[in-house]
Legacy VTK file of the C-alpha trace (Angstrom):
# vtk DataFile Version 3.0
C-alpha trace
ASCII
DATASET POLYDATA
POINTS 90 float
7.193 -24.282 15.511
6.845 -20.453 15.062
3.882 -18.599 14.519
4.372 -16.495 11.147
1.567 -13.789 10.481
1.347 -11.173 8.075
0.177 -7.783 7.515
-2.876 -7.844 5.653
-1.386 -5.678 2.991
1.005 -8.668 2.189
-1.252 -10.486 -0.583
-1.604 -7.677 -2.794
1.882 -7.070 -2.450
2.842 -10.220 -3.750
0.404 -10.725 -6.862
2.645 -7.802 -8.060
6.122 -9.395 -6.972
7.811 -11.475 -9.937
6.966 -15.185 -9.392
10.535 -16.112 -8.412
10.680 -13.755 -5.893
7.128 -14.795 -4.551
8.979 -18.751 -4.350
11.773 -17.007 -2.483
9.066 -15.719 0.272
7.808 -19.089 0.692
11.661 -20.398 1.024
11.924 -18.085 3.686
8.376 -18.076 5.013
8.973 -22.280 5.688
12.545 -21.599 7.430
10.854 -19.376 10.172
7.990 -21.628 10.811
10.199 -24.240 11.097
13.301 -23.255 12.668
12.709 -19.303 13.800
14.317 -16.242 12.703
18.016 -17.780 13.451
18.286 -19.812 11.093
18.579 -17.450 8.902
21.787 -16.116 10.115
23.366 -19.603 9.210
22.324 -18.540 5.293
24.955 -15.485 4.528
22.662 -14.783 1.246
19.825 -13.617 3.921
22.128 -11.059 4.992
19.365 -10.826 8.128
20.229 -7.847 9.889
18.570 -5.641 13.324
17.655 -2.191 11.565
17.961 1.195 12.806
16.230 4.943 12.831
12.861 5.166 12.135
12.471 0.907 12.024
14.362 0.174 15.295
13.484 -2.971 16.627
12.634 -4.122 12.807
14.712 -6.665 11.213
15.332 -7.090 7.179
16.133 -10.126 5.401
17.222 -10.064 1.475
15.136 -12.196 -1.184
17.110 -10.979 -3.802
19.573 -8.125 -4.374
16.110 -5.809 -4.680
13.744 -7.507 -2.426
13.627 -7.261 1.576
11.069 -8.818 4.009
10.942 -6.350 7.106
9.871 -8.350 9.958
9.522 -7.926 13.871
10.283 -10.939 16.288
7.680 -11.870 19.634
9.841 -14.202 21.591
6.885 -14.481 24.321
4.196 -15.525 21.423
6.687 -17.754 19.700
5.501 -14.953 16.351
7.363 -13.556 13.556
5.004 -10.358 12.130
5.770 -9.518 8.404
5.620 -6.197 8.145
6.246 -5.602 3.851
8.141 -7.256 1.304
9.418 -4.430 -1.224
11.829 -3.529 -3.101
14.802 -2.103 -1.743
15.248 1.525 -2.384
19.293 3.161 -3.260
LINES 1 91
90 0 1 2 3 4 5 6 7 8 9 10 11 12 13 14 15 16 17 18 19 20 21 22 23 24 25 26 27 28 29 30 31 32 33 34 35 36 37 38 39 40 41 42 43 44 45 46 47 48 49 50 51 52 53 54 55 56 57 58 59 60 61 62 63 64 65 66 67 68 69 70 71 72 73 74 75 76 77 78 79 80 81 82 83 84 85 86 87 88 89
């Protein structure tokens, strides 16, 4: 099992997210804690992916075709750290 913590900006975050986006956090919330960040690489729809610049060492999963969750990964404390879950600017 994985240790999944959140930035404490998260809950307010998500009482403004639309309520089928907030199920699709807890989707992908429940896949880390029980299987660890790669498992979602075996989900295409996740489209999980290493970012780069200013957020290297950051990964980014998709909710939605709007929605990310950026994340970091602790392999030595078992602990994935969200970071935000917004919407996806173009």
């Amino acid at each position: 099992m994985w240790n999944l913590l959140e930035h404490h900006d998260i809950a307010k975050i998500v009482r403004r997210m639309p309520p089928w986006i907030v199920k699709e956090y807890e989707i992908w919330k429940s896949l880390i804690y029980r299987h660890g960040p790669e498992i979602l690489r075996q989900f295409p729809g996740y489209h999980d992916e290493l970012l780069k610049g200013q957020r290297k060492g950051e990964r980014s999963s998709r909710l939605s075709q709007k929605y990310r969750v950026i994340y970091t990964v602790n392999r030595k404390l078992i602990t994935v750290y969200v970071l935000e879950v917004t919407p996806h600017n173009y």
